[in-house]
LOKEKOL-211244 format. One record per residue: residue number from 1; y negated, z, x of N, C-alpha, C in turn. Coordinates in steps of 0.02 Angstrom, whole numbers. Layout:
% LOKEKOL-211244
+------+--------+--------+--------+--------+--------+--------+--------+--------+--------+
| resi |    npy |    npz |    npx |   capy |   capz |   capx |    cpy |    cpz |    cpx |
+------+--------+--------+--------+--------+--------+--------+--------+--------+--------+
|  NUM |      Y |      Z |      X |      Y |      Z |      X |      Y |      Z |      X |
...
+------+--------+--------+--------+--------+--------+--------+--------+--------+--------+
% end
This chain:
% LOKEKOL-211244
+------+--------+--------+--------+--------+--------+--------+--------+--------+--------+
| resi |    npy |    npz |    npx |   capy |   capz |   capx |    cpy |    cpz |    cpx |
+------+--------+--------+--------+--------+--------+--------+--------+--------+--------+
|    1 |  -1301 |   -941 |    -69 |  -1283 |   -915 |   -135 |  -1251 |   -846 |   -126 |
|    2 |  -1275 |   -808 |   -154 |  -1264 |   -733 |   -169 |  -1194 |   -734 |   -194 |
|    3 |  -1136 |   -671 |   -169 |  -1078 |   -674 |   -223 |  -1090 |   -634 |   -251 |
|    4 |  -1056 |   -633 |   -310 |  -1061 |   -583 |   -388 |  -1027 |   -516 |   -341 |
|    5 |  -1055 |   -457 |   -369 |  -1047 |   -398 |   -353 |  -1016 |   -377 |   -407 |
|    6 |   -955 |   -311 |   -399 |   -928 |   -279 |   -423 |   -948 |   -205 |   -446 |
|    7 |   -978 |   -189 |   -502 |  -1018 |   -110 |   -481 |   -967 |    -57 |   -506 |
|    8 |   -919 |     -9 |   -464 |   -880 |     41 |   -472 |   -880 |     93 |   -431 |
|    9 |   -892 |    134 |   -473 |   -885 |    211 |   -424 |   -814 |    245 |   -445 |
|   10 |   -775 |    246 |   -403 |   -726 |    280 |   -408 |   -706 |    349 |   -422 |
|   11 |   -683 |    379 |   -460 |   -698 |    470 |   -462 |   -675 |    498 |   -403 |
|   12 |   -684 |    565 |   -396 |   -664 |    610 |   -317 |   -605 |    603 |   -281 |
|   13 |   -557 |    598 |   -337 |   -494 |    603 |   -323 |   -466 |    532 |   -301 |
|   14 |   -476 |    481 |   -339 |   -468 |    400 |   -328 |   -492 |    397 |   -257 |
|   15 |   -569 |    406 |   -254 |   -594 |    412 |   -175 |   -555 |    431 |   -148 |
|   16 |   -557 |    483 |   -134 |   -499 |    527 |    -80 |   -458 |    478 |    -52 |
|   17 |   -414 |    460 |   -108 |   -360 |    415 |    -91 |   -371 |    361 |    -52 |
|   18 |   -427 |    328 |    -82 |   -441 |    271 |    -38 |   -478 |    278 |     16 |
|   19 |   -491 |    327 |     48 |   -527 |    335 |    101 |   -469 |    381 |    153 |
|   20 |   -402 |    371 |    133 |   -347 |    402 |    179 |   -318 |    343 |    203 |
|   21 |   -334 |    336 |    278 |   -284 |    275 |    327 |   -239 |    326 |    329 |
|   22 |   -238 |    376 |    345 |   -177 |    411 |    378 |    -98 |    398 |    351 |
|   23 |    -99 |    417 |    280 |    -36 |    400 |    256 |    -36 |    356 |    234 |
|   24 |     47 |    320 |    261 |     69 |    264 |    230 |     92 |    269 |    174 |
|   25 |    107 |    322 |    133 |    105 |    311 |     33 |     33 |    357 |     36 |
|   26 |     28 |    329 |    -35 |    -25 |    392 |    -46 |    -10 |    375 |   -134 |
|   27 |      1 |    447 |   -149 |      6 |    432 |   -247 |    -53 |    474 |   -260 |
|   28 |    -61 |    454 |   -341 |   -109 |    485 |   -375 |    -65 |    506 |   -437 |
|   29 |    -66 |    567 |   -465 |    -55 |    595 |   -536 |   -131 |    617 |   -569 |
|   30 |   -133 |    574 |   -633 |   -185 |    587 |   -687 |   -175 |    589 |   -758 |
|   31 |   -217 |    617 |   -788 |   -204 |    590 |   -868 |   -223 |    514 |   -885 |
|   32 |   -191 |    509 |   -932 |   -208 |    450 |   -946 |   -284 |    427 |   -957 |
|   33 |   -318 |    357 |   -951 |   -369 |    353 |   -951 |   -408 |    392 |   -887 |
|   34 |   -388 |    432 |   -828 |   -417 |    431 |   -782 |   -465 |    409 |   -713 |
|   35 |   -417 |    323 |   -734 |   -446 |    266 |   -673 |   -421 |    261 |   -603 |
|   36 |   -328 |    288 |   -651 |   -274 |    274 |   -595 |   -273 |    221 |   -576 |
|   37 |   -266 |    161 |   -614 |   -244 |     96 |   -622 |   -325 |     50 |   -577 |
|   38 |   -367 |     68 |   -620 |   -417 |     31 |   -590 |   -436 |     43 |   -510 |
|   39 |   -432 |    110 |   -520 |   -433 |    133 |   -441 |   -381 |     93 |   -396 |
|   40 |   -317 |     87 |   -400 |   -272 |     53 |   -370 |   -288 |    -25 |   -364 |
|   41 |   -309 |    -45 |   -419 |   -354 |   -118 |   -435 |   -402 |   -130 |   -382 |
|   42 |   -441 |    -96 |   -344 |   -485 |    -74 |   -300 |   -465 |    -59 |   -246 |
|   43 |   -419 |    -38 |   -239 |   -407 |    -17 |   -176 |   -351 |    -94 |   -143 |
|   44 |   -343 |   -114 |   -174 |   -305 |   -172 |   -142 |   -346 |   -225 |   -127 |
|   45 |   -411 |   -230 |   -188 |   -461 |   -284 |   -161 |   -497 |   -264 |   -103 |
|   46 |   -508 |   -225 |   -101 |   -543 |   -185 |    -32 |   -513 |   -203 |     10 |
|   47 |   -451 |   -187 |     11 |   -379 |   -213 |     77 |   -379 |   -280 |    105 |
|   48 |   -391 |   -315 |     32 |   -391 |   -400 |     54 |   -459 |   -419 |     90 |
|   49 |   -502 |   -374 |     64 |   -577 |   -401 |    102 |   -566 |   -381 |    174 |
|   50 |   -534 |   -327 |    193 |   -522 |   -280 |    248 |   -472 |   -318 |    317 |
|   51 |   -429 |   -359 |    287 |   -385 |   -377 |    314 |   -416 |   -407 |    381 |
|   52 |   -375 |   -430 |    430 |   -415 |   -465 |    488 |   -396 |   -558 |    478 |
|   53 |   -444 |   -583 |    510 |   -457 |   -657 |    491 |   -399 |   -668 |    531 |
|   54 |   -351 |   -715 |    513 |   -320 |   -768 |    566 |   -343 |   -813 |    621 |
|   55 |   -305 |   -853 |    633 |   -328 |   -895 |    706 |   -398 |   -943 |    662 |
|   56 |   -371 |   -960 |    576 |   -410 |  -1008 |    548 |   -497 |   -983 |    526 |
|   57 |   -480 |   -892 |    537 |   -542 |   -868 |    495 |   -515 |   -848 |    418 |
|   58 |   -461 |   -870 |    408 |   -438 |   -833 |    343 |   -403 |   -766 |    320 |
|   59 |   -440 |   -728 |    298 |   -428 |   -660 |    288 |   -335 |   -673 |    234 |
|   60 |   -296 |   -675 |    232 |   -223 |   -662 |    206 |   -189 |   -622 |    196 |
|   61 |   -191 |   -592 |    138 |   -141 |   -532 |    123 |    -73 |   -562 |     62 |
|   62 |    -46 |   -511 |     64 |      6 |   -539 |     17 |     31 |   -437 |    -19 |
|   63 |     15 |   -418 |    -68 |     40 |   -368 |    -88 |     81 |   -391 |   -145 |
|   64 |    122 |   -322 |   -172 |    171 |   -343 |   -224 |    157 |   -272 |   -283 |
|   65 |    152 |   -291 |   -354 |    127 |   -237 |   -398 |    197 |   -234 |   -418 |
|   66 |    231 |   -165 |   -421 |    290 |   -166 |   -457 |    286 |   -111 |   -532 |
|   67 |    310 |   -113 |   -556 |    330 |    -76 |   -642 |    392 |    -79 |   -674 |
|   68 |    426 |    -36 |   -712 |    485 |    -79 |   -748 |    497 |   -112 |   -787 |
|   69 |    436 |   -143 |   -820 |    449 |   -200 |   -854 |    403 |   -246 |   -855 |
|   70 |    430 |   -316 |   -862 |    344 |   -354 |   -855 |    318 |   -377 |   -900 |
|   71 |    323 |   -335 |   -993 |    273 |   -323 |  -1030 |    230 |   -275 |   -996 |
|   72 |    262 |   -193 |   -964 |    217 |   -158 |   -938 |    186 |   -176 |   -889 |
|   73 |    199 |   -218 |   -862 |    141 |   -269 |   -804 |     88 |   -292 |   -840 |
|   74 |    110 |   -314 |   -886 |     59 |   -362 |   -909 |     16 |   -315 |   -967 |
|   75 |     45 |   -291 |   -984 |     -2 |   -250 |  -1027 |    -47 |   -208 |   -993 |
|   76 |    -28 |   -177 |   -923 |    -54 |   -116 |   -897 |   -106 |   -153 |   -814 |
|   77 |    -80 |   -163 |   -772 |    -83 |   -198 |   -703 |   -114 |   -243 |   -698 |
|   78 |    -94 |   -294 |   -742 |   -136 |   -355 |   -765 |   -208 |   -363 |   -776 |
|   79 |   -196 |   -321 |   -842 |   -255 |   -333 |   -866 |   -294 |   -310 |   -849 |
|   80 |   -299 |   -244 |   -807 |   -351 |   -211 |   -775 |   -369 |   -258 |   -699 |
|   81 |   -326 |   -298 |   -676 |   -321 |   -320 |   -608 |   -385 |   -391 |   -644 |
|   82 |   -341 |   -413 |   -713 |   -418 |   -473 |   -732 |   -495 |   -433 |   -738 |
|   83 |   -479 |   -373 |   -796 |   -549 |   -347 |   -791 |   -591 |   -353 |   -770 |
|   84 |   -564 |   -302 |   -678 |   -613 |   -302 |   -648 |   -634 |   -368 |   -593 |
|   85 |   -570 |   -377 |   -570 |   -606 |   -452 |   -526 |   -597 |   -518 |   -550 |
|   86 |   -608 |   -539 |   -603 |   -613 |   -603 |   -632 |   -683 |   -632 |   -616 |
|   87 |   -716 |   -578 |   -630 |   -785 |   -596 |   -619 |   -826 |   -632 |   -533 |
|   88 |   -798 |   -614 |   -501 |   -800 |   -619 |   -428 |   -769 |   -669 |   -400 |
|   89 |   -686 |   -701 |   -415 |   -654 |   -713 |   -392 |   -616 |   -790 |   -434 |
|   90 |   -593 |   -837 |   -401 |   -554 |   -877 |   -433 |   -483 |   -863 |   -439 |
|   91 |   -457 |   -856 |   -455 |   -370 |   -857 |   -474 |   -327 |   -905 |   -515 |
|   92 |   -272 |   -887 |   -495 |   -227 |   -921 |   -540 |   -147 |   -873 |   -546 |
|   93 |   -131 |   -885 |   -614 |    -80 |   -835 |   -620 |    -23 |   -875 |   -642 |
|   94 |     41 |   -877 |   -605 |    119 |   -918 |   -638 |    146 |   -846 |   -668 |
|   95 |    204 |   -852 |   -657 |    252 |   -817 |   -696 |    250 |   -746 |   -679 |
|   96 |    257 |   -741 |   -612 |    257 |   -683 |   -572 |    208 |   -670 |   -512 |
|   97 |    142 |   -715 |   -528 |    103 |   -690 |   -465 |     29 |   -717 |   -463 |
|   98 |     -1 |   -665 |   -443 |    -70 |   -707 |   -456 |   -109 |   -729 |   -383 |
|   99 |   -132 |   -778 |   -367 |   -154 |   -788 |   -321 |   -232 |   -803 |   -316 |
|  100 |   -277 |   -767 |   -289 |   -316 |   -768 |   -276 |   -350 |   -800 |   -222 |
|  101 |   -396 |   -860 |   -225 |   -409 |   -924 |   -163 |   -513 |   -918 |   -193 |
|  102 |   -528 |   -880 |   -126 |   -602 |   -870 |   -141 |   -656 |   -881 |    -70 |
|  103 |   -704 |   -876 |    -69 |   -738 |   -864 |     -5 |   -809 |   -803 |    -24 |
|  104 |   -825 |   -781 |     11 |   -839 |   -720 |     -4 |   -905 |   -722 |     37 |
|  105 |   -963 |   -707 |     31 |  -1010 |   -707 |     91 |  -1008 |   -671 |    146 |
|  106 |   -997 |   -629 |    129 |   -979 |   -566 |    191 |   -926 |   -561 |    208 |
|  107 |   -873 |   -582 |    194 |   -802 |   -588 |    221 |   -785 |   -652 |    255 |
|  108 |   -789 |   -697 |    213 |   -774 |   -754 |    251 |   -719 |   -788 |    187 |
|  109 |   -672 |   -831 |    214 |   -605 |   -858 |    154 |   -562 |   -800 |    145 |
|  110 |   -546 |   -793 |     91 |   -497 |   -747 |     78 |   -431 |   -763 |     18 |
|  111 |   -394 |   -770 |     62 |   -313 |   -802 |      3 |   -266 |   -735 |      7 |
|  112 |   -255 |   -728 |    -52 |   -216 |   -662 |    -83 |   -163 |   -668 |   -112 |
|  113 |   -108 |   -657 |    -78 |    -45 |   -681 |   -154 |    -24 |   -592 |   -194 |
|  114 |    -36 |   -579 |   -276 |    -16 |   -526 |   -288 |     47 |   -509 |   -335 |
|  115 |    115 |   -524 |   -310 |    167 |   -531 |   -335 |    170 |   -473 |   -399 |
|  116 |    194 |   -509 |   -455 |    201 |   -450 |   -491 |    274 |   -450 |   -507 |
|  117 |    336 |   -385 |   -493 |    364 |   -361 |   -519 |    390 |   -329 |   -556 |
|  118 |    424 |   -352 |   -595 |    448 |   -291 |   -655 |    515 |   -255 |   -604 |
|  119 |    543 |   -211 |   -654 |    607 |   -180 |   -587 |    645 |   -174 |   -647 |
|  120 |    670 |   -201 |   -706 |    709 |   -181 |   -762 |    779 |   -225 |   -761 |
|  121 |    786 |   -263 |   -712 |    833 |   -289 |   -689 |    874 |   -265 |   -614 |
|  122 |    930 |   -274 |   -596 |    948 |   -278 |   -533 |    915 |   -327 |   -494 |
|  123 |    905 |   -387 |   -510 |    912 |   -439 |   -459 |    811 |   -438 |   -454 |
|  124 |    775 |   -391 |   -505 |    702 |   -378 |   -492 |    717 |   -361 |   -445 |
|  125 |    752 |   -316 |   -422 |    736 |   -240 |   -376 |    762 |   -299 |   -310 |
|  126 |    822 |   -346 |   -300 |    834 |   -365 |   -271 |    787 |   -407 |   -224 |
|  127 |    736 |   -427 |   -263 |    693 |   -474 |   -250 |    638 |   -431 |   -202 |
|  128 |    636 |   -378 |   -184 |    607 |   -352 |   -145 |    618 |   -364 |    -69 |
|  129 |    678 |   -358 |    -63 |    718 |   -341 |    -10 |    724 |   -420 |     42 |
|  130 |    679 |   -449 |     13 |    669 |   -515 |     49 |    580 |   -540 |     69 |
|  131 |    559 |   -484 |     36 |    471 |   -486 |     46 |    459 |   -491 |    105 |
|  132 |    414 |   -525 |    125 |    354 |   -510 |    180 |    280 |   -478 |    153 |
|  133 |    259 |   -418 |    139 |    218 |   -402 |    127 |    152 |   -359 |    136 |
|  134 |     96 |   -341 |    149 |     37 |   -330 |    181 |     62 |   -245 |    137 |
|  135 |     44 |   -243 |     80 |     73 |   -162 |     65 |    108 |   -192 |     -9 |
|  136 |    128 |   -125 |    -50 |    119 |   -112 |   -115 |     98 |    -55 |   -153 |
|  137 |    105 |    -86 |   -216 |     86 |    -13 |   -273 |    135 |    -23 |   -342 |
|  138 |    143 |     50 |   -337 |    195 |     72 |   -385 |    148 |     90 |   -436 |
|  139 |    169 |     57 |   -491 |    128 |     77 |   -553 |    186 |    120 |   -596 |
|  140 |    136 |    197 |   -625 |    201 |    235 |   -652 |    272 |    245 |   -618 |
|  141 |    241 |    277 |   -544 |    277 |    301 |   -497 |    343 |    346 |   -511 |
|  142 |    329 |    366 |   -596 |    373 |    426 |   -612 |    436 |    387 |   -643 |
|  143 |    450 |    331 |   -642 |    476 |    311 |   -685 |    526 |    269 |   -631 |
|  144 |    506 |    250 |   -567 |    538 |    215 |   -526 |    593 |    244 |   -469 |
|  145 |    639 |    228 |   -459 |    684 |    262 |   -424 |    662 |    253 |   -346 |
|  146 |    670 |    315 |   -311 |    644 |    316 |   -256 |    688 |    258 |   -208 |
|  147 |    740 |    239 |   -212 |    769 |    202 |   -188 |    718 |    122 |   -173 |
|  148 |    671 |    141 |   -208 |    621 |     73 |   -218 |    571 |     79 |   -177 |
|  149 |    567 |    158 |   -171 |    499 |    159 |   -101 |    523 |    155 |    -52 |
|  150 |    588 |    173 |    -67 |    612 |    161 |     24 |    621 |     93 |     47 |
|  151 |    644 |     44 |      6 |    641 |    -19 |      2 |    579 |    -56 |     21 |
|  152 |    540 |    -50 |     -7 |    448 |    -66 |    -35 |    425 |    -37 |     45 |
|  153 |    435 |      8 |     62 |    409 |     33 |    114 |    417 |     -7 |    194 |
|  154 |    494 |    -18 |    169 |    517 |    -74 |    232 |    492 |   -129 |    234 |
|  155 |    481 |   -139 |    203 |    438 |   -228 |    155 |    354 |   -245 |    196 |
|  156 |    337 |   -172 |    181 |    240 |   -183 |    197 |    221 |   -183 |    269 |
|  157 |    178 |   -223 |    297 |    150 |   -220 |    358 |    188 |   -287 |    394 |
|  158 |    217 |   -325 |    365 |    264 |   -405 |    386 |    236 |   -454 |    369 |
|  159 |    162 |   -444 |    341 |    162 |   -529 |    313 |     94 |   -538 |    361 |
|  160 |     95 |   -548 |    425 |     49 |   -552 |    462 |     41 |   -640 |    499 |
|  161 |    -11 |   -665 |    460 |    -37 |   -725 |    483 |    -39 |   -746 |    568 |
|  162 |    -18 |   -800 |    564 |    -18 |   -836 |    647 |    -98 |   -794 |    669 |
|  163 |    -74 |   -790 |    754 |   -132 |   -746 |    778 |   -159 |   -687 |    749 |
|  164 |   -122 |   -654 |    716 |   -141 |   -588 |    694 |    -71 |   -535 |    707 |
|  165 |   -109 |   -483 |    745 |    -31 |   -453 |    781 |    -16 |   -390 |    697 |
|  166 |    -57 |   -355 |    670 |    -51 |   -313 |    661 |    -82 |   -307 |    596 |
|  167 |    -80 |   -292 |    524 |   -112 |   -295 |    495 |   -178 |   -214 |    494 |
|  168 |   -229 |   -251 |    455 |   -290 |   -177 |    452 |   -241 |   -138 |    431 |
|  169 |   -192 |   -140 |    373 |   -191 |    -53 |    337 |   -125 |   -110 |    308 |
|  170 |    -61 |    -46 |    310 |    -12 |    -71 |    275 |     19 |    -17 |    249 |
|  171 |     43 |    -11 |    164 |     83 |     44 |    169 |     89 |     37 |     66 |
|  172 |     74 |     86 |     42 |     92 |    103 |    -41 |     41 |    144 |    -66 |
|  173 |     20 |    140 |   -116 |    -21 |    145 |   -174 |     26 |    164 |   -220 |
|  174 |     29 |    214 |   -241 |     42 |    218 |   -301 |     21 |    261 |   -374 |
|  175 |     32 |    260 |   -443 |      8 |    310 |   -479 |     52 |    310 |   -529 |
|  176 |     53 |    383 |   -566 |     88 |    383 |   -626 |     46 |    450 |   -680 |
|  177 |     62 |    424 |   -757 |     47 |    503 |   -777 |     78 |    562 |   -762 |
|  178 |     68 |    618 |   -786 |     88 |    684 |   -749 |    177 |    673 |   -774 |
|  179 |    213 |    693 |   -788 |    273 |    699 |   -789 |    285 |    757 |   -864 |
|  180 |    296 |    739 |   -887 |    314 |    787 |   -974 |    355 |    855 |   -951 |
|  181 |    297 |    898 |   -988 |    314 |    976 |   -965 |    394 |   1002 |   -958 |
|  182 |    439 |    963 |  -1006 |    521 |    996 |   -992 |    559 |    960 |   -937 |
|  183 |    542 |    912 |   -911 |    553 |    865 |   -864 |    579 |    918 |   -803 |
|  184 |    615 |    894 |   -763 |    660 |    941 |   -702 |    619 |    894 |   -645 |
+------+--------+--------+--------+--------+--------+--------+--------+--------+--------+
% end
């Protein structure tokens, strides 16, 4: 059985991004409606397909989507994250996380946990600082205190499955709109 295919071409700039191992952040600034979000949507499924199998053959990632609020999760992150891979993929979503449990033809098993954070609390932000996680992405990067990438940053490249020393690619994603012209 054939798996359902995803058909997306990413624009120049989205590319770019996702075709840089080198840095461990990499942001994007766009206008709105550019294909910040989806692009980031993409670039993490790619990651999970990418990842290396464990001792079992199971590909395992664990990323974390953060925002400051988790209407703006859910309005923004979410729904683009169902969009595009609902179609492909089984999931299930609790309060704060969606987990993805699939097998893939060309990959093999693939289990995904994709924590979603809001940061509009202290004890959100706190909740970082205990992650084990493969990377993240900052949604509306402009809005988050850098104190969070430095955090987020310490976090990614730890959630590495028995028999797997090292993950493929660990690091941050992020995007925001441009920043309002009187802005410092």
């Amino acid at each position: 059985m054939n798996s359902p295919v995803i058909s997306y071409t990413a624009p120049p700039t989205i590319s770019k991004m996702m075709l840089d191992d080198k840095h461990e952040v990499r942001l994007i600034v766009g206008p709105y409606g550019s294909g910040k979000t989806t692009g980031n949507v993409m670039e993490l499924a790619r990651r999970m397909l990418e990842e290396h199998p464990d001792a079992q053959g199971v590909r395992r990632t664990r990323f974390v989507v953060v925002r400051n609020t988790a209407q703006q999760l859910r309005q923004s992150a979410l729904e683009d994250i169902r969009k595009w891979l609902q179609p492909i993929m089984n999931y299930k979503v609790t309060d704060s996380t969606i987990q993805f449990r699939f097998h893939h033809q060309d990959y093999g098993k693939i289990e995904s946990d994709w924590l979603l954070i809001p940061l509009d609390k202290p004890e959100d932000q706190q909740r970082l600082l205990s992650l084990n996680l493969t990377a993240g992405w900052v949604s509306e990067f402009r809005e988050v205190p850098i104190s969070i990438f430095e955090a987020l940053l310490g976090r990614t490249g730890r959630y590495r499955p028995l028999g797997v020393g090292t993950n493929a690619w660990h690091g941050i994603i992020a995007e925001s709109n441009p920043p309002d012209e009187d802005s410092k």
